[in-house]
C-alpha positions as CSV (number, residue, x, y, z in Angstrom):
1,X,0.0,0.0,0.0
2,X,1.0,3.4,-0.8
3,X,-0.1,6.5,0.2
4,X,-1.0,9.4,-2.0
5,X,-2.6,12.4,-2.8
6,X,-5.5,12.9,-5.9
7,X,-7.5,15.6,-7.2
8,X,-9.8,15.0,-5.1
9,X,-8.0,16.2,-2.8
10,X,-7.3,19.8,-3.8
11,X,-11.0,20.3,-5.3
12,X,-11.2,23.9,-4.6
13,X,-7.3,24.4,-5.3
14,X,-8.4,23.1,-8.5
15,X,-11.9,25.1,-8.9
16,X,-15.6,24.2,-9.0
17,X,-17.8,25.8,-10.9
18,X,-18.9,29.3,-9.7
19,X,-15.2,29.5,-7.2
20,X,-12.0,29.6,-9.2
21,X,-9.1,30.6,-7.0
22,X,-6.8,33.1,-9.2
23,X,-4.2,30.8,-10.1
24,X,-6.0,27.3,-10.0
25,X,-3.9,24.3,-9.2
26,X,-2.8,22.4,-12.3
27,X,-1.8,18.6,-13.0
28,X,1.9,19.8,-13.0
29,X,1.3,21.5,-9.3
30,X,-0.8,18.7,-8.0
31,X,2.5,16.6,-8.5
32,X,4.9,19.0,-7.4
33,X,2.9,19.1,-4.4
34,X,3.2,15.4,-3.6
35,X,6.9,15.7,-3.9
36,X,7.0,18.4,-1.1
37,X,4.8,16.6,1.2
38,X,6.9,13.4,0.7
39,X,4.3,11.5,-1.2
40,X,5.2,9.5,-4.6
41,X,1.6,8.7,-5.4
42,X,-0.9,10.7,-7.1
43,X,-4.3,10.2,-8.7
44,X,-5.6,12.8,-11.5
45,X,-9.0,12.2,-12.0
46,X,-12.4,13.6,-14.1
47,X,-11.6,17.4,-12.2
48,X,-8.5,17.2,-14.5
49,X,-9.7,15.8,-17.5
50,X,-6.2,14.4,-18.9
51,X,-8.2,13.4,-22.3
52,X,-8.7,17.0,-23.3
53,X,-5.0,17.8,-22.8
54,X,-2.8,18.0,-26.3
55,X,-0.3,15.2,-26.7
56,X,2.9,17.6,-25.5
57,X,1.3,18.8,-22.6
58,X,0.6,15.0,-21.5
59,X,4.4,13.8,-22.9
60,X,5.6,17.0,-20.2
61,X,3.7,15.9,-17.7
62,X,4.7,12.3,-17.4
63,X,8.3,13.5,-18.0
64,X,7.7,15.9,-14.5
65,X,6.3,13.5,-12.7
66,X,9.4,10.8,-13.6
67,X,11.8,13.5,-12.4
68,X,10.2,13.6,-8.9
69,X,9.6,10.1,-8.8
70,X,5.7,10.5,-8.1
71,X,3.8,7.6,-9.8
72,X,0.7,9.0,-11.6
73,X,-2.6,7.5,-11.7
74,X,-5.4,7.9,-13.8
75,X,-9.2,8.8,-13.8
76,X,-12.2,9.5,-15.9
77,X,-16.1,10.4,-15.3
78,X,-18.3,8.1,-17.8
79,X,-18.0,4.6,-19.3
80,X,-18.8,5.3,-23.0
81,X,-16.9,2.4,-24.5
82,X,-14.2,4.7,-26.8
83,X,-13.7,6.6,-23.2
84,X,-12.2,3.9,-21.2
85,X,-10.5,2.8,-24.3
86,X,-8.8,6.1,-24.2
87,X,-8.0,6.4,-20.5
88,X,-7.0,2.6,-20.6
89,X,-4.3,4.2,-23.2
90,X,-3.8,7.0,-20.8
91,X,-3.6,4.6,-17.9
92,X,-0.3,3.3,-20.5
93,X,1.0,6.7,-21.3
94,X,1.8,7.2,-17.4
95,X,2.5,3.7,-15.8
96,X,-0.7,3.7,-13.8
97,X,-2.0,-0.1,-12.7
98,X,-5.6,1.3,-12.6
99,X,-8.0,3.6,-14.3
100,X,-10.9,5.0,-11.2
101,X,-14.1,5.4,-12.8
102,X,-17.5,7.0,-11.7
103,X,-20.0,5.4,-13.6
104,X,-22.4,8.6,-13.9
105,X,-22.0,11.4,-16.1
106,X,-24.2,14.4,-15.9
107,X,-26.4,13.1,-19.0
108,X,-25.7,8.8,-18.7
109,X,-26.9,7.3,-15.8
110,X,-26.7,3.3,-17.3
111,X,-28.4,0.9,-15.1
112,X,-25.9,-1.8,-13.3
113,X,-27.1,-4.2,-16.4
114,X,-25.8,-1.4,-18.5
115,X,-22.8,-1.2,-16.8
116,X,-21.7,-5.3,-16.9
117,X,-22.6,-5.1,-20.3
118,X,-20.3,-2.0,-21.2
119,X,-17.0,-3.2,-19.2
120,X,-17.3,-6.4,-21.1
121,X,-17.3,-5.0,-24.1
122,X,-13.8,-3.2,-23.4
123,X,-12.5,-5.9,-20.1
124,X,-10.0,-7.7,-22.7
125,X,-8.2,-4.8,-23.7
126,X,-7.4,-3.9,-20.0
127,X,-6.4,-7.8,-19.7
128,X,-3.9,-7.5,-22.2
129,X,-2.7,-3.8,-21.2
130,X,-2.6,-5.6,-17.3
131,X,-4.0,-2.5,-16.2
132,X,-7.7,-3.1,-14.1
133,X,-10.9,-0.8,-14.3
134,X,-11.6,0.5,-10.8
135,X,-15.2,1.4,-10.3
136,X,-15.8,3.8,-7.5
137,X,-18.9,3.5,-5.3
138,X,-21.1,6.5,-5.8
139,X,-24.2,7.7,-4.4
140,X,-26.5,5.8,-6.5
141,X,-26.0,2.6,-6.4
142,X,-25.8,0.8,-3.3
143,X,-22.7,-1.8,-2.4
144,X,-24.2,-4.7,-3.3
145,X,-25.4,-3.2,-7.0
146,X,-21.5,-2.3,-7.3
147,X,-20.7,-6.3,-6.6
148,X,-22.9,-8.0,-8.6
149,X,-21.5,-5.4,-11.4
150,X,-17.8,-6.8,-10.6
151,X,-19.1,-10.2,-10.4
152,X,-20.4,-10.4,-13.4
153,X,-17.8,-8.4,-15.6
154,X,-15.7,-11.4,-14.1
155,X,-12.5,-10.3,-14.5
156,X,-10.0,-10.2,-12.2
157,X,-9.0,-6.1,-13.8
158,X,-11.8,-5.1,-12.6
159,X,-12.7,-4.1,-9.3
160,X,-13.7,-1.4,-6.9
161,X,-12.2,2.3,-5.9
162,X,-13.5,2.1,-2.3
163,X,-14.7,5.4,-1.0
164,X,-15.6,5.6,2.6
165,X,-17.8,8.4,2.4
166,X,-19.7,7.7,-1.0
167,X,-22.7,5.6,-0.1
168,X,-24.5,7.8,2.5
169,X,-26.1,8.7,-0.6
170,X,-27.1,5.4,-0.7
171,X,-27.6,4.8,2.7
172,X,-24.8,2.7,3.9
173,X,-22.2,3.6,6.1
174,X,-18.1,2.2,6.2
175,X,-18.6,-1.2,8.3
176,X,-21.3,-2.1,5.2
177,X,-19.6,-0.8,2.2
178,X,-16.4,-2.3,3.8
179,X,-17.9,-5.8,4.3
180,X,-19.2,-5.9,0.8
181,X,-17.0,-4.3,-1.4
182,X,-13.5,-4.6,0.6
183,X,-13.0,-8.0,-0.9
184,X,-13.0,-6.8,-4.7
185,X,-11.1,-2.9,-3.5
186,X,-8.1,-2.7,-5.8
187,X,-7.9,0.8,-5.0
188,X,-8.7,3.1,-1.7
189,X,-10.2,6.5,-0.9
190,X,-9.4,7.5,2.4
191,X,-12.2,10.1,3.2
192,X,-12.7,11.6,6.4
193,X,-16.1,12.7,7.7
194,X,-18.2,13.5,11.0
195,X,-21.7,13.8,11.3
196,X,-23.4,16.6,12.9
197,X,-26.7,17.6,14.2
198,X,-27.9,20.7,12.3
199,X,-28.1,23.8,14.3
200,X,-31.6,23.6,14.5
201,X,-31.9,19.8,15.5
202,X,-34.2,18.6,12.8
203,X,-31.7,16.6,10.7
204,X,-27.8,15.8,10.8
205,X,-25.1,16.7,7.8
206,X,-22.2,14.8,7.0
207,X,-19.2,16.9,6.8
208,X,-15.4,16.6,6.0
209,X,-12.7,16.6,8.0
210,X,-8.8,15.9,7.9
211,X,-7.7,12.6,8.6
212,X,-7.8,11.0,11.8
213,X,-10.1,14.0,13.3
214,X,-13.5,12.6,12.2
215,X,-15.6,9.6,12.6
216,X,-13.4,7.3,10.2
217,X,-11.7,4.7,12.1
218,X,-9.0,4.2,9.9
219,X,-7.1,1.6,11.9
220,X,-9.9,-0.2,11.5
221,X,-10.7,0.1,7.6
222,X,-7.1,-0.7,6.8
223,X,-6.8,-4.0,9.2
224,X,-10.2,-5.2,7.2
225,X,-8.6,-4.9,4.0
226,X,-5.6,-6.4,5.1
227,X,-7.6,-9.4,6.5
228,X,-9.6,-9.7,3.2
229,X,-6.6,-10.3,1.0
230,X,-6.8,-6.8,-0.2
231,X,-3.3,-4.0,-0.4
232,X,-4.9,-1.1,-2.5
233,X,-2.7,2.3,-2.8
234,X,-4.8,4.8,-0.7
235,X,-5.6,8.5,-2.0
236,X,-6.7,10.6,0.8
237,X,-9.5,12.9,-0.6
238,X,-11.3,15.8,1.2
239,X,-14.8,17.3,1.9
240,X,-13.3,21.1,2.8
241,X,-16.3,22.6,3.4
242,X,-16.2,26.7,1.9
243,X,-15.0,29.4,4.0
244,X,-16.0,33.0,3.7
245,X,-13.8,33.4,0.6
246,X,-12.0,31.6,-1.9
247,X,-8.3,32.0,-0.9
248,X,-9.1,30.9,2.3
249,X,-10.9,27.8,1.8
250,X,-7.7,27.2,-0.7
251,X,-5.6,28.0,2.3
252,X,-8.0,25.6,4.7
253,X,-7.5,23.0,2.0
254,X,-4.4,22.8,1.8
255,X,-3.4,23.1,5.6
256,X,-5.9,20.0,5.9
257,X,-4.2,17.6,3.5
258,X,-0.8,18.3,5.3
259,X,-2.8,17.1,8.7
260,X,-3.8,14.2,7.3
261,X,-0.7,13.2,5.6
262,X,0.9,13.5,9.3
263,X,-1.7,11.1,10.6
264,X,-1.8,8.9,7.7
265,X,2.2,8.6,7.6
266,X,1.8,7.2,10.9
267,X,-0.4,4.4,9.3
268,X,0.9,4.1,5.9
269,X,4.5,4.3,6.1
270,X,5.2,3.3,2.3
């Protein structure tokens, strides 16, 4: 298992729509940024789609990340069949073992039938690349949906991107999504959350948090995998909620990510 850092991670370094910071964070700074924090993991995902980038900026990139010795992984948004074919190439381009996928895009929500049927249309050309499709639990489908899919693709490259926060959307917690899907996790989110009562008691909201300060119980989720079989790299993502302006949510961000490395290091030594 190694530890790294993702997109995910630096969301609002990055930008959502509606909050740009003035100088958002690139793919080139996201792996600087690993370097200085002592990672050599990072995972790029759909927030930096690496498909829309020209063929020199993707050539510099890989060459950047080989001189600081940070391995790059690769993600997408969407399972059109010509799109994982091209990340699958991307996933070649940069070394990376896995492609992370979320199923849903804002216009193709395929049903899990959908879904088997699409990954085994394109599962052989991973097989030969030896690089596996990692399918991230989302909000919409619940843990055992997400199974069955994997079951039935019935490969051995393809498998889940375990997020621990994910399926409150779908009602589930960590001990449930853990049970079910740690066996097929081939790669990890580590995603730290609490969950509050609102301020005027009707209702609770689940809210991010750095690492080790929330109601994850990390030891925990990493001796289950380890029992099941399983030694996924982990990228620690983050639900910074928005401060009263841009810069400082940036600032919040970032000062977050360097807690949790500290706690993680103590974890995840690699």
């Amino acid at each position: 298992m190694q530890l790294g850092i993702g997109s995910y991670t630096y969301t609002w370094s990055i930008g959502v729509p509606g909050s740009l910071p003035a100088r958002p964070m690139t793919g080139f700074r996201l792996v600087e940024r690993a370097h200085e924090l002592g990672l050599r993991r990072v995972q790029i995902a759909d927030n930096i789609p690496l498909d829309e980038w020209q063929e020199s900026e993707l050539a510099g990139l890989a060459k950047r990340a080989r001189e600081l010795e940070v391995a790059v992984e690769v993600g997408t948004r969407g399972i059109g069949p010509s799109h994982l074919l091209r990340y699958l190439s991307l996933a070649q381009q940069f070394g990376s073992p896995v492609v992370r996928v979320v199923v849903d895009t804002a216009t193709h929500h395929p049903s899990p039938d959908d879904v088997i049927g699409i990954v085994r249309g394109v599962i052989p050309e991973f097989e030969k690349a030896n690089v596996t499709l990692a399918i991230e639990n989302h909000d919409r489908f619940s843990a055992a949906s997400i199974a069955r899919i994997i079951e039935k693709v019935g490969s051995k490259h393809c498998g889940v991107c375990l997020d621990t926060v994910n399926s409150f959307g779908a009602l589930e917690g960590p001990a449930q999504v853990v049970s079910i899907l740690g066996p097929l996790c081939v790669n990890l989110h580590v995603k730290e959350f609490t969950v509050v009562r609102a301020s005027h008691s009707m209702g609770f909201s689940v809210e991010g948090r750095p690492a080790g300060q929330g109601m994850l119980n990390v030891p925990w989720l990493l001796g289950e995998l380890k029992k099941m079989g399983r030694d996924p790299n982990a990228i620690i993502e983050l639900w910074t909620p928005p401060a009263k302006t841009v810069e400082e949510t940036v600032a919040m961000e970032d000062a977050w990510t360097v807690e949790s490395v500290k706690y993680l290091r103590g974890l995840i030594p690699a």
